[in-house]
C-alpha positions in Angstrom: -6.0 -12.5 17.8 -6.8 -10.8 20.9 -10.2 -10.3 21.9 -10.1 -6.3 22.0 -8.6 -5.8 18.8 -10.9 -8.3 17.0 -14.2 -6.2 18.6 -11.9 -3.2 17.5 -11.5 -4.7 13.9 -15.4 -5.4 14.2 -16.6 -1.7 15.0 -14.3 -0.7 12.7 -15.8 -3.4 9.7 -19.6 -2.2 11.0 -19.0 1.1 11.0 -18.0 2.0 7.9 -18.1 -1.4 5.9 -20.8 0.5 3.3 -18.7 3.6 2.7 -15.8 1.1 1.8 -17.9 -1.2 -0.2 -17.1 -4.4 2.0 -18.6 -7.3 0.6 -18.2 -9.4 4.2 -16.4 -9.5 7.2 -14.2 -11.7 5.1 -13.4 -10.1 2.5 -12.9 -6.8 5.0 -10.0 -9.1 7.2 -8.8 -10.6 3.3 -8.1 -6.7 2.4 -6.8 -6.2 5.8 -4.0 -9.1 5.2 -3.2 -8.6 1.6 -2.7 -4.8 2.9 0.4 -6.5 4.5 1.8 -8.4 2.7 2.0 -5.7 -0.2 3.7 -3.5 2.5 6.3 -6.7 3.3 6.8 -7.5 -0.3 7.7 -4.0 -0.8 10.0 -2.9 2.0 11.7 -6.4 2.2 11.3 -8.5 -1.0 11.6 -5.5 -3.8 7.9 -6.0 -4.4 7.7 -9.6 -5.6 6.1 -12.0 -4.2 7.9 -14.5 -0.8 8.2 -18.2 -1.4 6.9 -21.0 0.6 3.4 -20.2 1.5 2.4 -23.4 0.6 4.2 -24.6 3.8 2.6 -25.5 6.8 2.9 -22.3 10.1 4.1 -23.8 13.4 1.4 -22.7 16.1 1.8 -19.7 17.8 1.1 -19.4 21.9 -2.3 -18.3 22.6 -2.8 -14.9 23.4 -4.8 -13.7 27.0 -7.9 -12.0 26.1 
């Protein structure tokens, strides 16, 4: 993740984390992803769940800050 959108994600998490009734930072980025894949099992997948997660992601390129 690229260092201005995680201090964007951050000021984001700080500033209203009480309003939204975040737990942690965790479970703020855990809402964040599951967000997503709702959205992608939805528009691609007719709303079911994807197979494979169990399988292991190939390393992406690492991002300039």
């Amino acid at each position: 993740m690229r260092v201005a959108d995680r201090e964007r994600a951050k000021a984001a998490y700080l500033a209203t984390s009480s309003q939204e009734m975040d737990a942690s930072w965790s479970e703020f980025i855990s809402r964040a992803v599951m967000d997503d894949v709702f959205r992608r099992e939805r528009v691609h997948n007719n709303g079911e769940p994807f197979q494979g997660g169990t399988r292991n992601l190939t390393p992406g390129r690492k991002l300039p800050s």
